[in-house]
C-alpha positions as CSV (number, residue, x, y, z in Angstrom):
1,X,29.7,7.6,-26.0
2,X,25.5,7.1,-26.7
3,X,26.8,2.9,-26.9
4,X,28.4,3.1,-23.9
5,X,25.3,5.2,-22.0
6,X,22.5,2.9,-24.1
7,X,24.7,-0.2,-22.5
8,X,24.5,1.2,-19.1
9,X,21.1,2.0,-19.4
10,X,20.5,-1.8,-19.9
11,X,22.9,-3.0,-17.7
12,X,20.7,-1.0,-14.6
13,X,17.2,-1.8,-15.9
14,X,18.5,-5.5,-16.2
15,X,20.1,-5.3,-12.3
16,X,16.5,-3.6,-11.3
17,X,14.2,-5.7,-12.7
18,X,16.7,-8.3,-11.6
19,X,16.2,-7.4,-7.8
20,X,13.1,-6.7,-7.8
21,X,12.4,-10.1,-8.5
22,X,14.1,-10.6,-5.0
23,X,12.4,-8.3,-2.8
24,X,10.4,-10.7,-0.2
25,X,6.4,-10.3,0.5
26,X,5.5,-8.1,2.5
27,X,4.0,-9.2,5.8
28,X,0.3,-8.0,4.6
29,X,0.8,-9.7,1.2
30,X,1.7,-12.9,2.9
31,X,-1.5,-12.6,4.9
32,X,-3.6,-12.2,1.9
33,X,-2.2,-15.0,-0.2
34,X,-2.9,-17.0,2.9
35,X,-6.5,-15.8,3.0
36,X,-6.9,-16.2,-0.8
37,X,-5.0,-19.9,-0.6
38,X,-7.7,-20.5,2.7
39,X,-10.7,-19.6,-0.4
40,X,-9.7,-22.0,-2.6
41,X,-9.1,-24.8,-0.5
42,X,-12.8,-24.7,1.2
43,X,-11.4,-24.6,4.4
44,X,-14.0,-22.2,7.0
45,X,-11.6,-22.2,10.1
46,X,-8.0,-21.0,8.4
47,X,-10.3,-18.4,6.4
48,X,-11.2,-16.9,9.8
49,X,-8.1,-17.2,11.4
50,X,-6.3,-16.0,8.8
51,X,-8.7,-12.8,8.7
52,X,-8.7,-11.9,12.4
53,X,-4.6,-12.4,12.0
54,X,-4.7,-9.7,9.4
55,X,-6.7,-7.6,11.4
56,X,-9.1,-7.1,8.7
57,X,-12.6,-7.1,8.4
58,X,-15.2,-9.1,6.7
59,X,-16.4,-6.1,4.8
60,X,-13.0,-5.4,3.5
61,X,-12.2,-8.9,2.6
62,X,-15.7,-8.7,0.7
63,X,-15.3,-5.7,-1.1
64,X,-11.7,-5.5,-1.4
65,X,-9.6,-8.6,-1.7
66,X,-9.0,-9.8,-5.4
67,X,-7.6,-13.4,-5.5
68,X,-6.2,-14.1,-9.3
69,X,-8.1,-11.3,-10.2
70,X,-11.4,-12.1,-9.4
71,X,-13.4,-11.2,-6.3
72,X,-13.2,-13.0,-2.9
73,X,-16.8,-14.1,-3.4
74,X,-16.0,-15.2,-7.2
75,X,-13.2,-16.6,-6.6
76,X,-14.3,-19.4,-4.1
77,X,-17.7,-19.8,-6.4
78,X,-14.9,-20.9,-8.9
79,X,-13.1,-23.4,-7.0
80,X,-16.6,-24.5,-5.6
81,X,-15.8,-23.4,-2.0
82,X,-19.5,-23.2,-1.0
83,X,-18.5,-23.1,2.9
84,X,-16.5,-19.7,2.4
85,X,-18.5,-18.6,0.2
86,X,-21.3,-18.4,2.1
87,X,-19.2,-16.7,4.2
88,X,-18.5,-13.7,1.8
89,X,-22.3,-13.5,0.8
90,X,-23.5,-10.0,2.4
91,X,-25.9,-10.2,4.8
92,X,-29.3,-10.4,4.2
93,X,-31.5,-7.5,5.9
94,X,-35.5,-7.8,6.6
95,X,-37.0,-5.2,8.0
96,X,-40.1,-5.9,10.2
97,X,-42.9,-3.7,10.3
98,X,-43.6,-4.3,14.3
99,X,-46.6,-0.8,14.7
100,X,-48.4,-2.5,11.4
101,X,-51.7,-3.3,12.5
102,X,-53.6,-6.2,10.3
103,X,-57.2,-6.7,11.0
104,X,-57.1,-9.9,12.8
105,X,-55.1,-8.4,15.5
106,X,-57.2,-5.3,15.4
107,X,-58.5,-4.4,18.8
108,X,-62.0,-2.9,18.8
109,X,-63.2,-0.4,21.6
110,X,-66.7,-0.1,21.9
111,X,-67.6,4.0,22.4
């Protein structure tokens, strides 16, 4: 009796395994393989498209997506894709100081 259960226990993690093999991408996962694909061949326009298909955004892609289990960023650094990748870099931020007041543009009001 335990053969016979042991040999159906088998039997259904074999047939499980077995179709889960077949289940088909989803329709997100097929969108991100096409965005991580898009990374690795350099190419600026399908990476776009293929983003604002998803209807995701840059930030997400950024901090998100893993492509062979690397970062988005790191992984087009590793296939040299320097046109996406500078893409992926985060935006740089400078802040202006516009009330600073330097001495040459100093105004001076006689009292």
């Amino acid at each position: 009796m335990k053969a016979k259960l042991i040999t159906c226990a088998l039997a259904l993690t074999a047939s499980l395994s077995a179709s889960a093999s077949s289940i088909p991408q989803t329709y997100l996962e097929t969108q991100l393989v096409g965005i991580c694909e898009s990374i690795r061949d350099d190419h600026v326009g399908k990476f776009q498209h293929r983003v604002a298909q998803a209807h995701l955004r840059m930030k997400t892609i950024r901090e998100k997506l893993v492509c062979n289990q690397m970062s988005a960023y790191d992984f087009a650094m590793h296939y040299d894709s320097f046109n996406v990748a500078s893409k992926l870099q985060v935006p740089a931020v400078s802040i202006t100081d516009l009330a600073r007041v330097t001495p040459e543009s100093a105004v001076h009001i006689a009292e």
